[in-house]
Steps between C-alpha positions, in 0.01 A plus 500: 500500500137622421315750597166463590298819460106419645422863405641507146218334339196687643719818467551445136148432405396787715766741268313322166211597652579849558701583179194335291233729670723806398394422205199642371214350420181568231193415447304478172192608351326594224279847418211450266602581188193629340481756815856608378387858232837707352456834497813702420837290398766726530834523261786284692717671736883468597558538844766798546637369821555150375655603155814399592387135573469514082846483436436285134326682211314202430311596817455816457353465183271201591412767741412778273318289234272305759161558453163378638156568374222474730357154379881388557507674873165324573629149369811549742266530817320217362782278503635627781540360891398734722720519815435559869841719477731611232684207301843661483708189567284282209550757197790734356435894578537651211549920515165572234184461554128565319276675742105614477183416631238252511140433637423226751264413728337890428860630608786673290800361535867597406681272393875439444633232241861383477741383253526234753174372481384610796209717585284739739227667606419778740183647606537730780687292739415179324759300342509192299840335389470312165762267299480271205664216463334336221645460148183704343648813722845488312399679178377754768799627723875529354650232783262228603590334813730182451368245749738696790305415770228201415132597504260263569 
């Protein structure tokens, strides 16, 4: 004997629907680079509350020896997708980060780099989520993202 369910297949591709919009969702853009003016790169930092998440010394090291000079900060921006929210699910989180400030659009900005490769900047209560995907950002960050989560 069969069952015949008439609700089963409108209820399942209402559930798709739902679990898929619980996702979230970015959009893209681009700042103008030559807007984008370092001021102050700051040494790396290693997040005290997230130290334990470095359980490997290679880690911890990368951490301590990762440096960025402002030319290098500037190229990440460049190459980076700027995001309507932050990218958690598309890159690693990595405990250290390189923080200082930059110029744009006549503003200072703080910004906040991470071993992940993922970036941003706050002005008063303006934010702006950054991530790079592309290869050129790898010699940049200590654990580019691996193709997790596709980017188009």
């Amino acid at each position: 004997m069969i069952l015949q369910l008439g609700w089963a297949k409108p209820y399942s591709i209402i559930m798709i629907i739902l679990m898929m919009s619980s996702y979230p969702t970015y959009t893209q853009s681009k700042q103008s680079a030559s807007e984008i003016q370092i001021e102050i790169v700051n040494a790396v930092t290693i997040d005290i509350n997230q130290l334990s998440m470095i359980t490997d010394s290679a880690m911890y090291q990368a951490c301590q020896h990762w440096q960025l000079n402002k030319q290098q900060v500037k190229q990440f921006f460049e190459l980076s997708e700027n995001y309507s929210d932050y990218p958690y699910s598309l890159y690693y989180q990595i405990p250290c980060s390189i923080t200082g400030t930059l110029k744009y659009q006549n503003k200072i900005w703080r910004f906040t780099i991470d071993g992940g490769a993922t970036g941003v900047w706050q002005y008063k209560t303006d934010i702006k989520y950054f991530g790079c995907h592309k290869a050129a950002c790898e010699s940049l960050v200590i654990l580019p993202t691996d193709g997790m989560i596709t980017i188009n």
